[in-house]
C-alpha positions as CSV (number, residue, x, y, z in Angstrom):
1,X,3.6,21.1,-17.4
2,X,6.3,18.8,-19.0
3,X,7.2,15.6,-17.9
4,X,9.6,16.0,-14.7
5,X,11.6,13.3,-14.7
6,X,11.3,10.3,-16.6
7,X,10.5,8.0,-13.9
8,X,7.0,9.8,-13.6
9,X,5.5,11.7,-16.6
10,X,3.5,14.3,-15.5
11,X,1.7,16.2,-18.1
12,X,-1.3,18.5,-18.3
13,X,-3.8,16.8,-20.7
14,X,-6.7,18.4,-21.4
15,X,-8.5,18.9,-18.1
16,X,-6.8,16.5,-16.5
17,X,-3.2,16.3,-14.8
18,X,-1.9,13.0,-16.0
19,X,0.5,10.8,-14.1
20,X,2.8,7.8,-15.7
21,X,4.7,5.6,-13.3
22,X,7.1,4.8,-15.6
23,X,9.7,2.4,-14.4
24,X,8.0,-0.5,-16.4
25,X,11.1,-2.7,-16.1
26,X,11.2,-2.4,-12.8
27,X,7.1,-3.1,-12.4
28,X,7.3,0.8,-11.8
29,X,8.7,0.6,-8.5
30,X,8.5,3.5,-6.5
31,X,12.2,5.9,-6.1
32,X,12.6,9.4,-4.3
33,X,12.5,11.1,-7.5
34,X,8.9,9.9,-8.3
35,X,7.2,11.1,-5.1
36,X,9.1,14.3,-5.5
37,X,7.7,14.3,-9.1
38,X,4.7,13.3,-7.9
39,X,4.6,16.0,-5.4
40,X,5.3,18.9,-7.4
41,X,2.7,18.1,-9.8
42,X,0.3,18.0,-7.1
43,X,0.9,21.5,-6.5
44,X,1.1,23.0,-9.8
45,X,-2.3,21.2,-10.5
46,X,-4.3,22.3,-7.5
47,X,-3.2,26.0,-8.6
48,X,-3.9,25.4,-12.2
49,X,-8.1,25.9,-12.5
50,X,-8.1,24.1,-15.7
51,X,-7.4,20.7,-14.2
52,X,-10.5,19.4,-12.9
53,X,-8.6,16.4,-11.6
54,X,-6.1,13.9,-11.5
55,X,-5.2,10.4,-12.9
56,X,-2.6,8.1,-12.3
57,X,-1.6,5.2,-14.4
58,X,1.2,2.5,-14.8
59,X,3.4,2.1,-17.9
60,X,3.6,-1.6,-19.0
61,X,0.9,-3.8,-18.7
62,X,2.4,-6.2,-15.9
63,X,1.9,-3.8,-13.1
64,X,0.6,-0.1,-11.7
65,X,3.5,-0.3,-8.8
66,X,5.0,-3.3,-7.3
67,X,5.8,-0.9,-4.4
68,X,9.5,1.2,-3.5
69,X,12.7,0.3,-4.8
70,X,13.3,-2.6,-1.7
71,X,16.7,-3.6,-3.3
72,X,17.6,0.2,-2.9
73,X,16.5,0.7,0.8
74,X,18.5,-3.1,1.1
75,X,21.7,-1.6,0.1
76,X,21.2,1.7,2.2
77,X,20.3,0.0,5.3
78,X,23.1,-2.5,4.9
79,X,25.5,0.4,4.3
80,X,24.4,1.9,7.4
81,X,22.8,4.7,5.6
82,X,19.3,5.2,7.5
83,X,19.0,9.0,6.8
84,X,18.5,8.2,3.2
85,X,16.0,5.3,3.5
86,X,14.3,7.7,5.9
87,X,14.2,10.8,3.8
88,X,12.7,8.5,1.3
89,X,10.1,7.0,4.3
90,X,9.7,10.3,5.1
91,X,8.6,12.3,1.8
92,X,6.9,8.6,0.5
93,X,4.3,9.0,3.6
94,X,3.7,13.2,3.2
95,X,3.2,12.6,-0.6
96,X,0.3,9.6,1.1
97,X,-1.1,12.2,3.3
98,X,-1.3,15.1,0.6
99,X,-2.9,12.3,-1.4
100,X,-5.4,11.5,1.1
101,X,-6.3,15.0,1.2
102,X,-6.1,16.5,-2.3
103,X,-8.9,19.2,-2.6
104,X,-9.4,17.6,-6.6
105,X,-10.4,13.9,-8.0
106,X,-7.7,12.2,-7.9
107,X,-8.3,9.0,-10.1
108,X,-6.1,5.9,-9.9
109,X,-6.5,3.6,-12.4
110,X,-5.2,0.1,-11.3
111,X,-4.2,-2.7,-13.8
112,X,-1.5,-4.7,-12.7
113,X,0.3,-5.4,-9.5
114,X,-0.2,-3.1,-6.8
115,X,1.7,-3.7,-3.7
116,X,3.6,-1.6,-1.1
117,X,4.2,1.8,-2.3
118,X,1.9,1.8,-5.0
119,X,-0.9,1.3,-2.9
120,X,0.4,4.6,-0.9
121,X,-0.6,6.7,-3.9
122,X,-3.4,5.4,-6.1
123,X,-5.9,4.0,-2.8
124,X,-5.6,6.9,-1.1
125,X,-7.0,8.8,-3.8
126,X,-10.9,9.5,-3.8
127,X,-11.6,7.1,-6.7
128,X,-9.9,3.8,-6.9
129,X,-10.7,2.7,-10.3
130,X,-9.8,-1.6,-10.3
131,X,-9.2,-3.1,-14.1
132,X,-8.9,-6.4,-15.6
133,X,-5.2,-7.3,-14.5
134,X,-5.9,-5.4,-10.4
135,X,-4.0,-7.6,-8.3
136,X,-3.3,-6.0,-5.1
137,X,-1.4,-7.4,-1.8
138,X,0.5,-6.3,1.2
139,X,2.7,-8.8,1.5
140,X,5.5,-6.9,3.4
141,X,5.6,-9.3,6.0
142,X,7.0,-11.6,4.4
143,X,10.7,-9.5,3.9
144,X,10.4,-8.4,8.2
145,X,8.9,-5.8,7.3
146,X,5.3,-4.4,8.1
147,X,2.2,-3.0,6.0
148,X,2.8,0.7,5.4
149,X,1.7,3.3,3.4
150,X,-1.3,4.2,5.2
151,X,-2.2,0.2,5.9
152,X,-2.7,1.3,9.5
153,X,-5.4,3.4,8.4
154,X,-7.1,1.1,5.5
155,X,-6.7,-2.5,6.0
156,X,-9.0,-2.6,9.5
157,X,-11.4,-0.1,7.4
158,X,-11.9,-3.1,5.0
159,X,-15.0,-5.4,5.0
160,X,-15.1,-7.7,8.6
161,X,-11.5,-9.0,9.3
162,X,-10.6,-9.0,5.9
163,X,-7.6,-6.2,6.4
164,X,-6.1,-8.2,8.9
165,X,-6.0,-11.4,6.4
166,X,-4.3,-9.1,3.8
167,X,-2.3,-7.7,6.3
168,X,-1.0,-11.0,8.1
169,X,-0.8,-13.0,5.1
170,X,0.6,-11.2,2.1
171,X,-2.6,-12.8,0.2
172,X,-3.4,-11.3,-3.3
173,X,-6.8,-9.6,-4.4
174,X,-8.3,-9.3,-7.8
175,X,-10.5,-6.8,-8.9
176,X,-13.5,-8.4,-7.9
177,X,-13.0,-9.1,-4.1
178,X,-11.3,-5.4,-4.3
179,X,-14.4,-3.7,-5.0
180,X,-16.4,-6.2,-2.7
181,X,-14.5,-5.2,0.4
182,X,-13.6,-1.5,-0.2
183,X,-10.4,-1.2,-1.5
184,X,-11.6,-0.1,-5.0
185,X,-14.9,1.7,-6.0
186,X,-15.6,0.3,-9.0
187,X,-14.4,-1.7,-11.6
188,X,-13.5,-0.8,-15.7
189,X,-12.3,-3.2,-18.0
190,X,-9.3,-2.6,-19.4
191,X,-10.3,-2.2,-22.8
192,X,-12.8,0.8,-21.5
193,X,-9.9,2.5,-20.2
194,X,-8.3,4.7,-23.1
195,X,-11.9,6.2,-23.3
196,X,-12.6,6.6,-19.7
197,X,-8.9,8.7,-19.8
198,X,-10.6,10.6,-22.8
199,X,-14.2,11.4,-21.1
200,X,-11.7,12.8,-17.9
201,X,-10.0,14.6,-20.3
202,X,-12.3,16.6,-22.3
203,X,-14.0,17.7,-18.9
204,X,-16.6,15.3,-17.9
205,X,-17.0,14.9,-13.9
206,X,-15.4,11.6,-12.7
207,X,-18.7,10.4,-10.8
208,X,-19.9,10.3,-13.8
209,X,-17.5,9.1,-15.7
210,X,-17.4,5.9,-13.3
211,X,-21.0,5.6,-13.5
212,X,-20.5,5.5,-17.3
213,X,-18.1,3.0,-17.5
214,X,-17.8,1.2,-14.9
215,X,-18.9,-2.7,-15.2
216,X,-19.2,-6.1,-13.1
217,X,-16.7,-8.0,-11.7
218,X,-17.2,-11.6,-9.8
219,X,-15.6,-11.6,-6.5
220,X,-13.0,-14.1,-5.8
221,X,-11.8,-16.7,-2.9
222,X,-11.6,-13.7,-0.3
223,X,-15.8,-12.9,-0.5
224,X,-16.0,-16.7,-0.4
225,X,-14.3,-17.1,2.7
226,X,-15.5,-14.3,4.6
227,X,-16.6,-16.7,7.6
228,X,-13.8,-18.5,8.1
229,X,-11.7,-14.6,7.7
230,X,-14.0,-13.4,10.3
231,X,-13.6,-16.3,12.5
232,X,-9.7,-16.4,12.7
233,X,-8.3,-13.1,12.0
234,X,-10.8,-11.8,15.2
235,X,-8.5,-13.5,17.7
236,X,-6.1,-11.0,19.4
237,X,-3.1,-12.6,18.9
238,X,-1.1,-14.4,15.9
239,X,-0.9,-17.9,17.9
240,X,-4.5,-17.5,18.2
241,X,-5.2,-16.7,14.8
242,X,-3.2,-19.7,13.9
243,X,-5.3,-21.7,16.4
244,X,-8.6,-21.0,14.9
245,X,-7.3,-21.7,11.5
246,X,-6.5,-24.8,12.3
247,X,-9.6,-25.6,13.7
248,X,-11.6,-24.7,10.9
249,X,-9.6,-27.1,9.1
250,X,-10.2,-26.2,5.8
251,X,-8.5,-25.7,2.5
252,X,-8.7,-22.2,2.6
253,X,-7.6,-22.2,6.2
254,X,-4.8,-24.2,5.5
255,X,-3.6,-21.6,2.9
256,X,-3.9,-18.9,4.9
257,X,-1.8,-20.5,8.3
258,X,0.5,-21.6,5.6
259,X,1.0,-18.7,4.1
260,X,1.8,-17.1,7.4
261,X,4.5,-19.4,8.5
262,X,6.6,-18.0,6.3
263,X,6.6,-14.7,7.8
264,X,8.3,-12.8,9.9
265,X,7.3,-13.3,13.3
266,X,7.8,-10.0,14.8
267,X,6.2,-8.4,11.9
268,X,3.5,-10.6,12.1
269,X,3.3,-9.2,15.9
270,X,3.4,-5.5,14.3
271,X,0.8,-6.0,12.0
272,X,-1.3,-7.1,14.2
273,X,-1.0,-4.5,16.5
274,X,-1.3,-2.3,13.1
275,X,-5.1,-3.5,13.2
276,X,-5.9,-3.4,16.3
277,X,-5.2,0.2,16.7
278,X,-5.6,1.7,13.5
279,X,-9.6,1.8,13.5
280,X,-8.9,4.2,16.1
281,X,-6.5,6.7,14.6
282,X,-6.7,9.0,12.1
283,X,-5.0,8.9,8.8
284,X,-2.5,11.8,9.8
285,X,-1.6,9.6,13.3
286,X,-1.6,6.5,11.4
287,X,1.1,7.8,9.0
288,X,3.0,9.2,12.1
289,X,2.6,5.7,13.8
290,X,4.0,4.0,10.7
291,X,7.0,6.6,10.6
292,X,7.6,5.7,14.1
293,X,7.6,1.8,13.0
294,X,9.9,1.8,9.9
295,X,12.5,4.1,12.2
296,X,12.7,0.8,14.2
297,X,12.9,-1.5,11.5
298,X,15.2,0.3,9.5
299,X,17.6,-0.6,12.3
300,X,17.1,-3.8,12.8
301,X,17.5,-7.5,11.6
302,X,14.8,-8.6,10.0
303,X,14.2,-6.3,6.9
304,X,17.7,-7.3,5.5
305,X,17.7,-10.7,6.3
306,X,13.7,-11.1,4.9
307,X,15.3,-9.3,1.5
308,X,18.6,-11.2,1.1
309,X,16.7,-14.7,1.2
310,X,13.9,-13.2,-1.0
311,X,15.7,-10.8,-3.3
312,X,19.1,-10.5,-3.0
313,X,20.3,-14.7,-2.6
314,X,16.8,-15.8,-3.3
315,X,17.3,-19.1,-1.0
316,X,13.6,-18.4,0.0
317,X,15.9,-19.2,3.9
318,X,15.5,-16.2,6.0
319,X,16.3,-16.8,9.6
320,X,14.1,-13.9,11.5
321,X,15.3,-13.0,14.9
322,X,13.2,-14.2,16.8
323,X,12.7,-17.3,15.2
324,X,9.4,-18.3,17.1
325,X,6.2,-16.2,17.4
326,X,6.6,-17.5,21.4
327,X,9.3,-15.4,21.8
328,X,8.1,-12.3,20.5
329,X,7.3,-10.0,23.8
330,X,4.4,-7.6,24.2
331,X,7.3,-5.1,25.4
332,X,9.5,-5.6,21.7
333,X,6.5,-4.6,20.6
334,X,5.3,-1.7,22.0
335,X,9.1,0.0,21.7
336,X,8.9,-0.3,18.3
337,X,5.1,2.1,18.0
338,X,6.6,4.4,20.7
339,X,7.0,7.9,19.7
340,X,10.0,9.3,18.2
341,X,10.1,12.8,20.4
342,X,11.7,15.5,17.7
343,X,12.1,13.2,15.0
344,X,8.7,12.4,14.4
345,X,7.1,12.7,10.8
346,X,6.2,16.5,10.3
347,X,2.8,16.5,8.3
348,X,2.4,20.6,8.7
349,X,3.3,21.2,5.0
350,X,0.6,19.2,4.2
351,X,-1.8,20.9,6.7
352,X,-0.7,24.4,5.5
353,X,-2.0,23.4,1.7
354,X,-5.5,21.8,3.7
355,X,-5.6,25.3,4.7
């Protein structure tokens, strides 16, 4: 198989079906034509016998996927053109799902940023490789947005409350925390990698491949603080949460309700809610509660506003509507995760190919 488009290069390498994100200027950022890239592949490959599995890389060495094209979706939304941000939603969150449920290895191997949309299609794969430069975050809520891409699912799967820190606070994890709490299986260095690829290649199984090369790394701040995580991020509501933080009184405390001030508070609210109910769900009504949440947000305020102070003006000045986590109400809330009636997200392609 040639390369599809030149945003992602997907070739057939040996036994392997080999993905490039390859937007390196743009910290590979995901775009429409990359998932549909993406997707294709997928297919071809699961027909093709030869290919034993899959691996997914970034080009560059500064980042895997900094997530989707947000200054794209800006400029749609602000142009009033939601069916395009939503066809992108739309296909982003099958392609996660078809992920989450591809019948061959599928092998992301993360070195660099990972945020947003990358996460969507390298930790929903069934090995999560993390290298030297893994640094992964959700830190969506920070532009009024929310943690997508299967976050629903993930984050409260994590170790403790350690999802809902991620979640609430945009916070940053390297490699070793990552494999601590779940979100990677195992670390590689980075100079391992070309022959790790190579082993895949000529046709050795991934387990072992992993248990080949795969090598120590420390964990960081997050394993450190896994008390005080626990502690706060239990609470059931944000003012809580920001209650007990400031109890604990603590550097690391202080960070953390710091870094959450600066948020949205309405997606702060969503998020939340994101965690409480996702331990519940499963992946496919996870996706289709997400679906239902950026359908809201696409229509409101706070997206644009959290992207033109962060992106657009960069004035680091967003004024989110509402401005106080007091006057978020349980009943904004709940509109914003109720279903969507006919246009709720379709997964049944997906569950044909499951069949």
């Amino acid at each position: 198989m040639n390369a599809t488009t030149d945003e992602a290069i997907c070739l057939r390498r040996g036994a392997i079906g080999h993905i490039t994100l390859n937007r390196p200027q743009a910290l590979n950022a995901l775009t429409l034509n990359m998932v549909r890239a993406i997707s294709a592949a997928l297919d071809e490959w699961e027909r093709d016998t030869a290919v034993k599995a899959v691996v997914v890389e970034g080009a560059g060495d500064r980042a895997f996927c900094a997530g989707g094209d947000i200054r794209l979706l800006w400029e749609q939304g602000t142009a009033g053109d939601h069916k395009a941000q939503l066809d992108f939603w739309r296909e982003e969150y099958v392609l996660n799902v078809r992920i989450k449920n591809y019948p061959k290895p599928y092998v992301a191997l993360i070195d660099g940023i990972v945020m947003g949309g990358g996460v969507g299609v390298s930790l929903h794969g069934s090995h999560r490789i993390a290298s030297d430069g893994f640094a992964f975050a959700m830190p969506e809520v920070g532009i009024g947005f929310f943690p997508d891409v299967g976050a629903t699912w993930f984050l409260p799967r994590l170790a403790g409350r350690t999802g809902t820190y991620l979640g609430l606070t945009g916070a940053r994890a390297k490699a070793g925390d990552a494999v601590a709490l779940g979100l990677a299986e195992a670390h590689v260095a980075r100079a391992q990698i070309p022959d790790f690829v190579a082993a895949l290649e000529a046709g050795e199984a991934v387990d072992a491949a992993v248990a080949r090369f795969r090598s120590e790394a420390a964990p960081g701040p997050i394993v450190q603080n896994r008390a005080v995580i626990d502690a706060a991020f239990s609470a059931s509501t944000v003012p809580e949460i920001l209650a007990r933080l400031a109890a604990d009184g603590s550097d690391f405390a202080k960070d953390a309700a710091k870094q959450m001030g600066q948020k949205a508070p309405l997606s702060l609210a969503i998020a939340l809610r994101q965690m409480q109910v996702g331990a519940d769900l499963t992946f496919e009504e996870a996706m289709r509660t997400e679906f239902r949440i950026v359908s809201r947000i696409c229509r409101g305020a706070n997206f644009y506003e959290g992207v033109r102070a962060t992106i657009i003006d960069k004035d680091q000045k967003p004024e989110w509507r509402p401005a106080r986590l007091e006057d978020v109400t349980q009943a904004e809330v709940d509109a914003i995760f109720a279903p969507l009636g006919a246009d709720e997200l379709d997964l049944s392609a997906v569950a044909e190919h499951a069949a």
